[in-house]
C-alpha positions in Angstrom: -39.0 -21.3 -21.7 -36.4 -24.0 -21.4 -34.7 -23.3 -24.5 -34.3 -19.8 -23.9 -32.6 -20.3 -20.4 -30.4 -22.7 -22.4 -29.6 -20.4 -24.5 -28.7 -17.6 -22.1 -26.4 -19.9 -20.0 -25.1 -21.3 -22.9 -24.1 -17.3 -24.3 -23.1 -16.6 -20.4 -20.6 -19.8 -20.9 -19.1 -19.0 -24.3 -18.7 -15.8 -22.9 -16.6 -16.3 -19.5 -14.6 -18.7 -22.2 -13.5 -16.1 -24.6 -13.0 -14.3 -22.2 -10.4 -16.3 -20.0 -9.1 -17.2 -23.5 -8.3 -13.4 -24.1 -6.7 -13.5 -20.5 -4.8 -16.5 -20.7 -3.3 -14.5 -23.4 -2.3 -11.4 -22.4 -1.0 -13.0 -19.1 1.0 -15.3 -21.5 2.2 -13.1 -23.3 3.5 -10.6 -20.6 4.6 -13.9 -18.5 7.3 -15.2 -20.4 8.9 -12.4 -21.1 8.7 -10.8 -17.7 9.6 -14.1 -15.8 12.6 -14.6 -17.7 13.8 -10.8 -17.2 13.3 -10.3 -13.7 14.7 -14.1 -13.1 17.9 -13.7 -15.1 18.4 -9.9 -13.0 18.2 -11.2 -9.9 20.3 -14.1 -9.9 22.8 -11.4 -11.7 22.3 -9.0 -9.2 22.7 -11.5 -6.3 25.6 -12.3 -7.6 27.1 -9.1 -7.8 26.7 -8.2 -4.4 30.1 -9.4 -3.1 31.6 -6.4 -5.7 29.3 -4.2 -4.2 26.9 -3.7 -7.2 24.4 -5.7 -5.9 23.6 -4.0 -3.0 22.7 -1.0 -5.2 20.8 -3.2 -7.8 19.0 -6.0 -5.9 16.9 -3.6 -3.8 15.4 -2.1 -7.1 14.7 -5.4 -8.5 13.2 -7.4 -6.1 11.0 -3.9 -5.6 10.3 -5.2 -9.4 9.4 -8.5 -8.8 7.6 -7.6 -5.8 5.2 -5.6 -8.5 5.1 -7.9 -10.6 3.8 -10.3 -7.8 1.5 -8.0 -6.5 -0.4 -7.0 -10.1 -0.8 -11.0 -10.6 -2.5 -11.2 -7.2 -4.6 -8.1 -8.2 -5.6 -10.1 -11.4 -6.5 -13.6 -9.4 -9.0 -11.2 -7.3 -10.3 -9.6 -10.3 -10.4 -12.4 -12.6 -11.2 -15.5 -10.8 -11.6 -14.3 -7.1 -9.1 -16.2 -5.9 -7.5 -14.4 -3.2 -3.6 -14.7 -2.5 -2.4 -13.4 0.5 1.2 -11.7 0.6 2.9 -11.2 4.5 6.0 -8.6 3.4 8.1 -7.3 6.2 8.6 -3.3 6.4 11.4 -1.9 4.7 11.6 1.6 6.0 13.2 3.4 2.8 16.3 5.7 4.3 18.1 2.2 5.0 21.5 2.1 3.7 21.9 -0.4 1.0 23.4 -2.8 2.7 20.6 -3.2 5.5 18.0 -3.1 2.6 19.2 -6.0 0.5 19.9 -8.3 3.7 16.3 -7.6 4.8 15.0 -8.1 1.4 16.6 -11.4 1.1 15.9 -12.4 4.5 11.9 -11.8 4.2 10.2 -15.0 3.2 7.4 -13.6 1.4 10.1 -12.3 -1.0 12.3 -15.6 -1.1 8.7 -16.8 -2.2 8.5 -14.6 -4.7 11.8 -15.4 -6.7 11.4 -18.9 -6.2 8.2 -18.0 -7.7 9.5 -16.5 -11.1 11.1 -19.7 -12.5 7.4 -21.9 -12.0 5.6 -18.7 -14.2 7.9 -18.9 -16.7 7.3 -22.8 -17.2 3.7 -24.0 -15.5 2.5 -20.7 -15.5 3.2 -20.1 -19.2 1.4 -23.5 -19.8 -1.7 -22.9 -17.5 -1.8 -18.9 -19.3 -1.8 -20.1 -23.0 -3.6 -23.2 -22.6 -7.4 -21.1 -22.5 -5.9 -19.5 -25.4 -5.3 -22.8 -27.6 -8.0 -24.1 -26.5 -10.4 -21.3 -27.8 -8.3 -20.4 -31.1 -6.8 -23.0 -32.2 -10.3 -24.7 -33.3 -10.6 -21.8 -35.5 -7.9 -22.0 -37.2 -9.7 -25.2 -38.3 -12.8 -23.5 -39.7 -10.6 -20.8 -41.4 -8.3 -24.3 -43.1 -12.1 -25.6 -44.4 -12.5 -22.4 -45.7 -9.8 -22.1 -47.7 -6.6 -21.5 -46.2 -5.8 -24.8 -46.8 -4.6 -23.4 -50.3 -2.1 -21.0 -49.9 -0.2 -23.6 -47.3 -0.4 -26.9 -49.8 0.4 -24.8 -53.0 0.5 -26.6 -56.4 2.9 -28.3 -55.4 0.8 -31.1 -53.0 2.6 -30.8 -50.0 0.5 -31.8 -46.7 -0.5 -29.3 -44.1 -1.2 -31.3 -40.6 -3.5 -29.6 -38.3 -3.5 -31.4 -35.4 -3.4 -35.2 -36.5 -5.0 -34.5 -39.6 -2.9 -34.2 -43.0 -5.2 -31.7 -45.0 -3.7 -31.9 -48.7 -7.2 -31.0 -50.8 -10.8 -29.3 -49.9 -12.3 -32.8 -48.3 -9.5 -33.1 -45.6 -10.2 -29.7 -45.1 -13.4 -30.4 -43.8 -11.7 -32.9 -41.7 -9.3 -30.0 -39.7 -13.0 -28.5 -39.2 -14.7 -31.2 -37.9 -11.1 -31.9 -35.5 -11.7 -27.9 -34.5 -15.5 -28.7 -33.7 -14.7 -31.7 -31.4 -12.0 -30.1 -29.7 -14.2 -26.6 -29.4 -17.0 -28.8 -28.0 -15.1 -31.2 -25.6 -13.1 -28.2 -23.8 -15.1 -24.9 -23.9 -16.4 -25.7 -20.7 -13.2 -26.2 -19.3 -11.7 -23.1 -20.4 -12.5 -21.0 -17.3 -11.0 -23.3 -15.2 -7.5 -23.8 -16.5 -7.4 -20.2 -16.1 -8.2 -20.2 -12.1 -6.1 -23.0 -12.6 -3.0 -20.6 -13.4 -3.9 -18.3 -10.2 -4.2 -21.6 -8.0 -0.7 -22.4 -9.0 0.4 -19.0 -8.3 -1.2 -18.7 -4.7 0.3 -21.9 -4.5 3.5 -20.7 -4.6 3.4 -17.3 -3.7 0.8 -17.1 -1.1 1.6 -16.4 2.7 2.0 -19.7 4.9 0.0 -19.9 7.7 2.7 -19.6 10.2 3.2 -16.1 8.0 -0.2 -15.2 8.8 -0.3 -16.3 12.1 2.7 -13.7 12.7 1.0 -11.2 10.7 -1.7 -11.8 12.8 0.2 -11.2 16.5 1.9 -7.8 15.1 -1.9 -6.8 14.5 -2.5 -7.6 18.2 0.1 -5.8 19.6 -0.5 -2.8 17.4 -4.2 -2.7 18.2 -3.1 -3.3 22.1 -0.2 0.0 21.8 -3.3 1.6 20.3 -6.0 0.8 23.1 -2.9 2.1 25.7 -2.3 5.2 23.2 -6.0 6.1 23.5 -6.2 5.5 27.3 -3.4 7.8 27.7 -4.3 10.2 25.6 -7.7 10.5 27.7 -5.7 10.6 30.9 -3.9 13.7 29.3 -7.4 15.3 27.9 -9.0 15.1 31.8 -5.5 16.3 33.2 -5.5 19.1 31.3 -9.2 20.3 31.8 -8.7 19.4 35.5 -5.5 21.6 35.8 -6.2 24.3 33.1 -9.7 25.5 32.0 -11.5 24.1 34.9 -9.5 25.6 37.4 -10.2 29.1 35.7 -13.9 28.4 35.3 -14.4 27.2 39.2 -12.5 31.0 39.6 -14.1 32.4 37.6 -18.0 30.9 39.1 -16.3 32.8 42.6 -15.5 35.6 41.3 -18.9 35.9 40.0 -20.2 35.0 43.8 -17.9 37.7 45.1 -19.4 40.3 42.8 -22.9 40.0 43.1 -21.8 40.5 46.7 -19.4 44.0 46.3 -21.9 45.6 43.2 -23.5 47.9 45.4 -21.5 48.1 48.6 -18.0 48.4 46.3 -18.7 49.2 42.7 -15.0 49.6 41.8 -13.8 46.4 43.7 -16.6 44.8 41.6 -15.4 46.5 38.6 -12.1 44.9 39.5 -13.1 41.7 39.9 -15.1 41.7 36.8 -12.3 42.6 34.8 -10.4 40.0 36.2 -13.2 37.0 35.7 -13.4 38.3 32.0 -9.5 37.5 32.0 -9.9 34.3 33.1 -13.1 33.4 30.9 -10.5 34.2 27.6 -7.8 32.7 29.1 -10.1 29.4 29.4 -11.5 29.5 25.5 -7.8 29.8 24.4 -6.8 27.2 26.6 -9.8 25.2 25.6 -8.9 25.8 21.7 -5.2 24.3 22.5 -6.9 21.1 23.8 -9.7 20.7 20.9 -6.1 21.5 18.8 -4.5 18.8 20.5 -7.1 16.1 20.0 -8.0 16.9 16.3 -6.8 20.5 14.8 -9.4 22.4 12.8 -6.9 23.0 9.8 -6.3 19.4 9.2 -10.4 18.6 9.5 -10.8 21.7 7.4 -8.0 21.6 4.5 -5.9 18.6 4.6 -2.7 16.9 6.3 -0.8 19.4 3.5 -2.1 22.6 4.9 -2.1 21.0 8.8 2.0 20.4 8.0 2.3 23.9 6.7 0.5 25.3 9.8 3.0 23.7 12.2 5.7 24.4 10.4 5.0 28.5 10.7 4.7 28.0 14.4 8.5 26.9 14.3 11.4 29.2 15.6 13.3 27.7 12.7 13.7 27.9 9.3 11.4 24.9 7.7 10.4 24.5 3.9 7.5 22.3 3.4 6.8 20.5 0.4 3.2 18.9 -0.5 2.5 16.9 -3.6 -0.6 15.0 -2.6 -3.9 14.5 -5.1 -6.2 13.8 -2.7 -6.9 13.1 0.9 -6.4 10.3 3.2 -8.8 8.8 5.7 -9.2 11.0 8.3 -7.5 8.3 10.8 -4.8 8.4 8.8 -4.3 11.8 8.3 -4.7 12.5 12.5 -2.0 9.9 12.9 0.3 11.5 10.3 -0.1 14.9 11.7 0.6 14.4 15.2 3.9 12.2 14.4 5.0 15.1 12.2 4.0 17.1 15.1 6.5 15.1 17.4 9.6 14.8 15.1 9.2 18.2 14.5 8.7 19.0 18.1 11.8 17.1 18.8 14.1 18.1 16.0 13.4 22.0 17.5 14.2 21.0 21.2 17.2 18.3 21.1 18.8 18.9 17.2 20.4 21.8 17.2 19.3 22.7 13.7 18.8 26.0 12.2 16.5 24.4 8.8 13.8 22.0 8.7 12.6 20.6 5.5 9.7 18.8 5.5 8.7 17.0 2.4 4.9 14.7 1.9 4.0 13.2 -0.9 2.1 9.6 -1.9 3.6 7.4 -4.1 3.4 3.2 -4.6 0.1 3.2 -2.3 2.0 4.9 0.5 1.5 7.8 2.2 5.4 9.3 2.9 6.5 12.3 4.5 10.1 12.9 5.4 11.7 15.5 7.8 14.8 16.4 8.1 17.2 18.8 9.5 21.1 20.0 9.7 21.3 19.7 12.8 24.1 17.6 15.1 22.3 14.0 14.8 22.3 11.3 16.3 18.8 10.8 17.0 18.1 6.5 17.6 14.3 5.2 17.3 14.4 3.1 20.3 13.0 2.0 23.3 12.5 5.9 25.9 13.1 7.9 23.1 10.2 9.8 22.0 10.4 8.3 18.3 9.2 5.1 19.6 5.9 6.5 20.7 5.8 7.8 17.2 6.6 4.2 15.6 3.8 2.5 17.8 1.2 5.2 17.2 2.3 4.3 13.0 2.2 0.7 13.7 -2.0 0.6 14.3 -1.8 1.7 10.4 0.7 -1.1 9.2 2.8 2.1 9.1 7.2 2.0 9.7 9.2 4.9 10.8 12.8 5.1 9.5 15.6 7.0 11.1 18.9 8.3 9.6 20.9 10.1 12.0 24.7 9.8 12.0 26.6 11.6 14.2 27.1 15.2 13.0 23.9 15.4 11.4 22.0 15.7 9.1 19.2 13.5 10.6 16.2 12.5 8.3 12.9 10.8 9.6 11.2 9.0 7.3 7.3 8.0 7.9 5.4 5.6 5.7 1.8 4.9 6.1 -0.2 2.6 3.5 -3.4 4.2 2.2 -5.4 5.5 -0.3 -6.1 8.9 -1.3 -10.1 10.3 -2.4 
């Protein structure tokens, strides 16, 4: 019973050691490389930004090395579960250059990322291939004892050192394969750790301080608190309207009922009247009834999708508005409310304060991120901050880690930009 749980654990081990050998590898192979390249175009592209060049350039790049930064801390999870936390600030895309690169450089989580790229491409590198050598390199041992020894001394004698062992005929041979067994035996079981090794030194480096967190961590609280006072509000408005609207017509209506049992047989056509008129009232409550069930969730967006919700509001425009959709799937339903009703508001606003006689309205998902952008041609001048009705918009993002950008220069066009992270089903 003994031996065979030996022997299981001792498959499961050679196992996990191949494979963090095969990894080390691949992320050794792709390291160098890619460490080098995205170093050597930053620093260029830093450089450059005095000419001008740079501010065109360095936004793209460190978009690169933010990639590559994120798909090694997707491999630490995967690989080794080591979890490496990232705090980036929110870049909202319509920036013009110029603000983009300063805030790029200025984020720390970013400055951590380049000043990570030169310790991949020298400790990382090491920590990557050393599961590798470790695993392979004994074999090359075994293959020298059987044989390939031969083609490397020729006839010529010449000594072929593997390791510290000169192998010049078939007994030194068996030498390299007894150096391959030791070093196969002594560091197997070590292989899986220089490998979380690697990913250590990269959260090391990369990961988010705790004085990053702790930000991270306030900005949560605040957007949960505009969130509690969004809801609140929003329940104000629900019980306003009832109060005001359908109520009012169904306490009218309950008279007008009280008032007819009363005239049915002493004034039939005063009755008839009044029944006319409570039958009024009663559809004039359902449609104002719908409008509020609207307001709170709509049925199309429930039904078909944030695409098809868009399309709706845009028919209901007095202006012009083309609408483009290019999403594979669906959101969380959250997520899709919240983009709705912010659509709903810049489009709202664009038809009441812009001036503009087109609307185009483009949503898509791209990088992780849920994007829709509206714009119009209309006089500009539209500013995201404090009274103005985009800042309710930008709050009611911020409970999904979401940014609102505006472009509006005076004499239009004006382009809102909304970017919400998610996944689509």
């Amino acid at each position: 019973m003994n031996t065979d749980k030996d022997r299981t654990a001792f498959r499961t081990r050679a196992r996990e050691a191949l494979l963090a050998a095969v990894q080390g590898l691949v992320l050794a192979v792709v390291v160098l490389p890619c460490g080098v390249a995205f170093l050597v175009l930053t620093l260029v592209s830093v450089a450059l930004i005095p000419l001008g060049v740079g501010l065109f350039t360095t936004p793209a790049i460190l978009t690169g090395v933010r990639a590559l930064a994120d798909t090694r801390r997707r491999l630490a999870a995967e690989w080794c579960g080591i979890r490496i936390p990232a705090v980036y600030r929110p870049l909202p895309e319509s920036g013009n250059p110029w603000t983009r690169t300063v805030a790029l450089l200025r984020d720390p989580q970013v400055q951590r990322d380049v000043l990570w790229l030169p310790v991949d491409m020298t400790a990382g590198f090491v920590t990557a291939l050393a599961p590798a050598v470790l695993v392979f390199y004994p074999v090359e041992g075994f293959l020298v004892a059987a044989g390939l020894w031969r083609p490397y001394v020729g006839e010529q004698g010449r000594t072929y050192w593997y390791g510290f062992v000169p192998v010049t005929d078939q007994v030194t041979a068996f030498g390299a394969a007894a150096l391959g067994a030791l070093v196969i035996a002594g560091t197997w079981r070590f292989v899986p750790r220089l490998l979380t090794a690697h990913f250590t030194l990269t959260r090391a480096v990369i990961g988010a301080s705790h004085a990053a967190l702790a930000e991270r961590v306030q900005v949560l609280t605040e957007t949960r608190r505009d969130a509690v006072d969004t809801s609140a509000a929003e329940l104000r408005r629900i019980e306003r309207d009832l109060h005001d609207g359908a109520q009012a017509r169904l306490v009218a209506m309950g008279m007008d009922l009280g008032t007819i049992e009363m005239l049915v047989e002493r004034d039939p056509a005063q009755a008839k009247r009044l029944l006319a008129q409570a039958r009024r009232n009663s559809a004039e409550a359902l449609e104002e009834l719908r409008d509020l069930v609207r307001g709170i969730h709509p049925p199309v967006l429930a039904e078909r999708g944030l695409g098809d919700a868009v399309r709706a509001l845009a028919l209901r425009l007095p202006l012009a508005t083309e609408v483009t959709v290019e999403l594979p799937g669906r959101a969380e339903a959250p997520v899709e409310s919240a983009a709705y009703f912010a659509v709903n508001e810049v489009l709202t606003n664009a038809v009441k304060h812009s001036g503009a006689e087109r609307v185009w309205v483009d949503v898509h998902h791209a990088d992780g991120r849920l994007r829709v952008t509206v714009t119009d041609n209309g006089r500009g001048g539209a500013v995201a901050g404090a009274g103005s009705g985009l800042a309710g918009i930008e709050r009611r993002l911020g409970t999904f880690d979401g940014v609102l950008a505006v472009s509006s220069p005076a004499g239009g066009p004006t382009m809102v930009t909304l970017e919400i992270p998610c996944v689509l089903s």
